[in-house]
C-alpha positions in Angstrom: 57.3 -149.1 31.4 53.9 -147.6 30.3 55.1 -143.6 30.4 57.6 -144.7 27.8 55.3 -146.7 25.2 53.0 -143.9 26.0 55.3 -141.3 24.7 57.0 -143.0 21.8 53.5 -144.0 20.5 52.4 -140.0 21.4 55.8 -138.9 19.1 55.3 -141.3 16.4 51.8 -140.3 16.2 52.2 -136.5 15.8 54.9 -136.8 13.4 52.7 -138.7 11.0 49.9 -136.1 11.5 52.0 -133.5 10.5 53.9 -135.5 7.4 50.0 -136.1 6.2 49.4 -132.6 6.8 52.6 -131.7 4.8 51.7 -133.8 2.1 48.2 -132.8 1.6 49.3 -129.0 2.1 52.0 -129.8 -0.6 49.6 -131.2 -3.3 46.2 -129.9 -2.4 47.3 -126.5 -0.6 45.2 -123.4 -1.5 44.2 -119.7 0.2 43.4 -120.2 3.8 40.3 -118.1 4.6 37.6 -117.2 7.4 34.1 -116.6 6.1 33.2 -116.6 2.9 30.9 -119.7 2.6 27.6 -120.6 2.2 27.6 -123.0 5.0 24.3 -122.5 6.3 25.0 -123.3 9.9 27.7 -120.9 9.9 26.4 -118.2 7.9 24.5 -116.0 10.1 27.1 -116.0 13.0 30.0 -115.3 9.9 27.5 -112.6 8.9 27.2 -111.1 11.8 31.3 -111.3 13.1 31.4 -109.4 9.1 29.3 -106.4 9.7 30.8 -105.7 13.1 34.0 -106.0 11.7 33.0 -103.6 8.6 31.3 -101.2 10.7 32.9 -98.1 10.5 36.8 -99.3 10.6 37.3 -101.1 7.1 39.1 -103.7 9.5 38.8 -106.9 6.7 39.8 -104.4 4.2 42.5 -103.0 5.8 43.7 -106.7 6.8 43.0 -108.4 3.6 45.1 -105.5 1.6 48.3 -107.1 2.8 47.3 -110.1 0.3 47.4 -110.6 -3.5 44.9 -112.9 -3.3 41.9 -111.2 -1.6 40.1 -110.3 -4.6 39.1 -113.6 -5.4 37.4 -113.6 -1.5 36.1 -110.2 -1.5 33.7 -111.5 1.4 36.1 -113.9 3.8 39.4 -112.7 5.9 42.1 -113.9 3.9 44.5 -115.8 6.3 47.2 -116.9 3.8 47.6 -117.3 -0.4 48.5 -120.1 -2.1 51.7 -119.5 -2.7 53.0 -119.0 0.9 50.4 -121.5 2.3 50.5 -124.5 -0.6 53.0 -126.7 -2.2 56.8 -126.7 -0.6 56.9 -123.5 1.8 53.8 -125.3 3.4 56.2 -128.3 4.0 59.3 -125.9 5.0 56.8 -124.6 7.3 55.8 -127.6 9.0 59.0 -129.1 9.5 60.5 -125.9 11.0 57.7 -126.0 13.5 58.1 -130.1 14.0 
């Protein structure tokens, strides 16, 4: 039956996506962040999403206080540190949500 091969090869397929995703967060894991490059393709629209988001509310600042780490990205919205986001909690993480 096709459906079935189709599946298996489906399952098998997205766990080793997210076992390579475990082990690179596990050994290469680091603060997940929007903005804050110098990608020049992305720069003026990150620019521009910044000073919106700046303007008048302190909405990054206000967001970014909940994290240790956002002084070292005084110019990105931190998503997640290093230590919640790297080595084994980004592993407990995945395979809760496998």
């Amino acid at each position: 039956m096709v459906p079935s091969r189709l599946a298996s090869i489906v399952y098998v397929g997205t766990m080793a996506a997210v076992v390579f995703l475990a082990v690179l967060l596990r050994y290469r894991g680091g603060d997940w962040t929007i903005g804050g490059g110098y990608n020049s393709s992305e720069a003026s629209i990150m620019e521009q999403a910044q000073h919106w988001a700046k303007k008048g509310s302190g909405m990054q600042n206000e967001w970014n206080s909940r994290f240790w780490c956002a002084p070292k990205h005084p110019d990105a919205w931190v998503i997640c540190c290093e230590d919640v986001c790297g080595g084994v909690y980004a592993v407990y993480r995945l395979s809760f949500a496998l």
